[in-house]
C-alpha positions as CSV (number, residue, x, y, z in Angstrom):
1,X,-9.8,1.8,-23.7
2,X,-8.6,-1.5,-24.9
3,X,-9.9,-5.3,-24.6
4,X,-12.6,-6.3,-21.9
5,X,-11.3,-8.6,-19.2
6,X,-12.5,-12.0,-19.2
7,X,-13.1,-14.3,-16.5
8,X,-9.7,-15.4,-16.7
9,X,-8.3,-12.0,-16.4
10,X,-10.4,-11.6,-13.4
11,X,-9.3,-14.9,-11.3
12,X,-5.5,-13.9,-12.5
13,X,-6.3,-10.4,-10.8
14,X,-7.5,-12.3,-7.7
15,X,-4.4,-14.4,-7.8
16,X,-2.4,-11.7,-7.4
17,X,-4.2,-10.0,-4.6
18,X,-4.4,-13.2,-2.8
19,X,-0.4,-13.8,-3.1
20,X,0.2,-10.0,-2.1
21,X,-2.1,-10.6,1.0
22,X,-0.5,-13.6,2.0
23,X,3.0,-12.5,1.7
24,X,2.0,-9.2,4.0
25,X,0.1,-11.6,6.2
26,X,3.4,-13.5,6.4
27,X,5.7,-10.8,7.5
28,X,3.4,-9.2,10.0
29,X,2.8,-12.1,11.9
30,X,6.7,-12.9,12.3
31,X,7.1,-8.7,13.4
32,X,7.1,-6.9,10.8
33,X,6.2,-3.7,11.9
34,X,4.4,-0.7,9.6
35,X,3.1,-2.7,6.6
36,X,0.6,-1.2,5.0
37,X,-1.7,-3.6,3.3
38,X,-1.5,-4.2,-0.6
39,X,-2.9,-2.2,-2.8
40,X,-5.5,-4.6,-5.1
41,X,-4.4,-4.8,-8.5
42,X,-6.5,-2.7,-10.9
43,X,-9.0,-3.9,-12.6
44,X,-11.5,-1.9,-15.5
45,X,-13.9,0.3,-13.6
46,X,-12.0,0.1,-10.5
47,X,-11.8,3.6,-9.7
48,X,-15.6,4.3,-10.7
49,X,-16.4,1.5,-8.0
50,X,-14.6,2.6,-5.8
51,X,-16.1,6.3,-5.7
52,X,-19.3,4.7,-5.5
53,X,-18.5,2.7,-2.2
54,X,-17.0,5.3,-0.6
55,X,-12.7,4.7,-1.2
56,X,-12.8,2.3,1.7
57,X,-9.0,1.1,2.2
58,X,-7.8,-2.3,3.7
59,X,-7.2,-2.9,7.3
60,X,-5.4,-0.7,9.4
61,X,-2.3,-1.8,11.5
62,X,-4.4,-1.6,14.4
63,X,-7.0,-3.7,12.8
64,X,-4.9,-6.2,11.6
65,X,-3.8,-6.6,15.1
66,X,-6.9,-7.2,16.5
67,X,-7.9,-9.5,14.0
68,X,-4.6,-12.0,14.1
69,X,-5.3,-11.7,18.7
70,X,-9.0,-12.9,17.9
71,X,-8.1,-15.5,15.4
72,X,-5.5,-16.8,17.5
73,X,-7.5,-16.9,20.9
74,X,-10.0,-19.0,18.5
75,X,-7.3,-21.9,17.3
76,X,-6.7,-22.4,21.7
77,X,-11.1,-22.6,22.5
78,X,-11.7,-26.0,23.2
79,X,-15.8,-26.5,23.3
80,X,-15.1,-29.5,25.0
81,X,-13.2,-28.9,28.2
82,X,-12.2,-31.5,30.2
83,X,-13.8,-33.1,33.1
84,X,-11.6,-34.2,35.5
């Protein structure tokens, strides 16, 4: 079975999910078109977990989609409109 993970191990595994995310978040918002999203890297008991929550995957394409529109509409709302 080998050694238990440590915090470190953990935050590393993190790290690594984050960069993968971010390089796919990257590409699909300059066109990329059909990327799936990254598979997280394995951690111990990850497939046990994963069974228990149901095997729920990342976002799909469509989802992503809807996600970036909605964020983006956000960055243009101005609470303050002007009053001229």
């Amino acid at each position: 079975m080998g050694f238990p993970w440590g915090v470190t191990d953990y935050l590393m595994a993190h790290v690594i999910d984050a960069v993968n995310n971010v390089g796919v978040g990257i590409m699909k918002s300059n066109g990329a078109k059909g990327l799936a999203s990254p598979k997280p890297f394995p951690r111990p008991g990850q497939e046990e977990a994963k069974k228990a929550i149901g095997g729920r995957e990342g976002l799909t394409d469509e989802q992503y989609a809807a996600a970036v529109a909605h964020l983006r509409s956000l960055a243009n709302f101005n609470p303050l409109p002007d009053k001229r």
